[in-house]
C-alpha positions in Angstrom: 93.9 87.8 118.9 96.7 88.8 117.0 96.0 86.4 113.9 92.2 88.1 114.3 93.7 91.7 113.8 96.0 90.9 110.8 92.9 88.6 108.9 91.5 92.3 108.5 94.8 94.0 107.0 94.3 94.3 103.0 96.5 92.9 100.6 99.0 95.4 99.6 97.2 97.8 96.7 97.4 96.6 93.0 96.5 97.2 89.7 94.3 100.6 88.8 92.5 101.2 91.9 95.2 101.6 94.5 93.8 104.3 96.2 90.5 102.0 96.8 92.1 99.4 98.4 94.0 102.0 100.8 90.6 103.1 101.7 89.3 99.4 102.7 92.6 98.6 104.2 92.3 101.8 106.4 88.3 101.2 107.0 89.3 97.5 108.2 92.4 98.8 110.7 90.0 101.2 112.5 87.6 99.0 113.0 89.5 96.0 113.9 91.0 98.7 116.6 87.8 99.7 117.8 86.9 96.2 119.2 88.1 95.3 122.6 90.7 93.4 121.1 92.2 95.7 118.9 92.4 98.3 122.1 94.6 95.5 123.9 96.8 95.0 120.8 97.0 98.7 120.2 97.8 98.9 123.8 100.6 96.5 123.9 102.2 98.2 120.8 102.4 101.3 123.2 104.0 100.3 126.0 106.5 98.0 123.3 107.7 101.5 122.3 109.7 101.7 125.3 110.5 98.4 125.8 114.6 97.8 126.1 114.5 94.0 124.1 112.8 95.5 120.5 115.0 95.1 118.9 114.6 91.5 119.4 110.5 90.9 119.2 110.3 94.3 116.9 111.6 92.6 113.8 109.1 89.2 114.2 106.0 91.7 115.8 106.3 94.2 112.3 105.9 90.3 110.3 102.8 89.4 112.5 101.3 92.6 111.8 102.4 93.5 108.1 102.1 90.2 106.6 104.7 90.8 104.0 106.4 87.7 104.7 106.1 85.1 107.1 108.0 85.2 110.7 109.4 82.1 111.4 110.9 80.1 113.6 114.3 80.7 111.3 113.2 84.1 110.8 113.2 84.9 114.6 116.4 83.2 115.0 118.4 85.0 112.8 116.7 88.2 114.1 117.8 87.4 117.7 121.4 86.4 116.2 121.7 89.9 114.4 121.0 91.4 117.8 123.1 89.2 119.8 126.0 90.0 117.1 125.7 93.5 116.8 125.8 93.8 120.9 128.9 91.6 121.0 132.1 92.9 122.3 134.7 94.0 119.2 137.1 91.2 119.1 
C-alpha cells in the first residue's frame, strides 16, 4: 500500500516549468488519497501525530513518503540510535 501511494508522488520540480510539475504532483496526491487506500494511509498518519515513539518511525515514515533518499535498514538504525542517545541519562 504504501509503495502504491509514493509511485504517485512527482519527482521533485526542475528545469523551467516548476510550477507544472507542482500541479501534477498535487493532482497525483489527491487522488492517490481519495482511493480506499490512501484514506487508511492518511488515516494512520493521523493517529501517528500523537503517537509517543515518533520520533523513532517519524524519521524512516517522512523517507517512505518523500522519496528523497532511501530508508534503510542502516538508515533506521542510526535513527533509532539518535533517539536512544538523546534519551540517555547525562553521564
Amino acid at each position: 500500500m504504501l509503495l502504491h501511494l509514493a509511485a504517485v508522488v512527482a519527482p521533485p520540480p526542475t528545469g523551467t516549468e516548476p510550477l507544472r510539475a507542482i500541479r501534477l504532483e498535487l493532482r497525483r496526491i489527491a487522488a492517490a488519497a481519495s482511493e480506499p487506500a490512501g484514506r487508511l494511509m492518511l488515516a494512520l498518519l493521523g493517529e501517528a501525530q500523537h503517537d509517543p515513539v515518533d520520533l523513532i518511525y517519524g524519521p524512516v515514515f517522512y523517507r517512505l513518503l518523500m522519496g528523497h533518499a532511501p530508508a534503510t535498514e542502516r538508515f533506521a538504525m542510526q535513527a533509532l540510535q539518535r533517539v536512544l542517545d538523546g534519551l540517555a541519562p547525562d553521564r
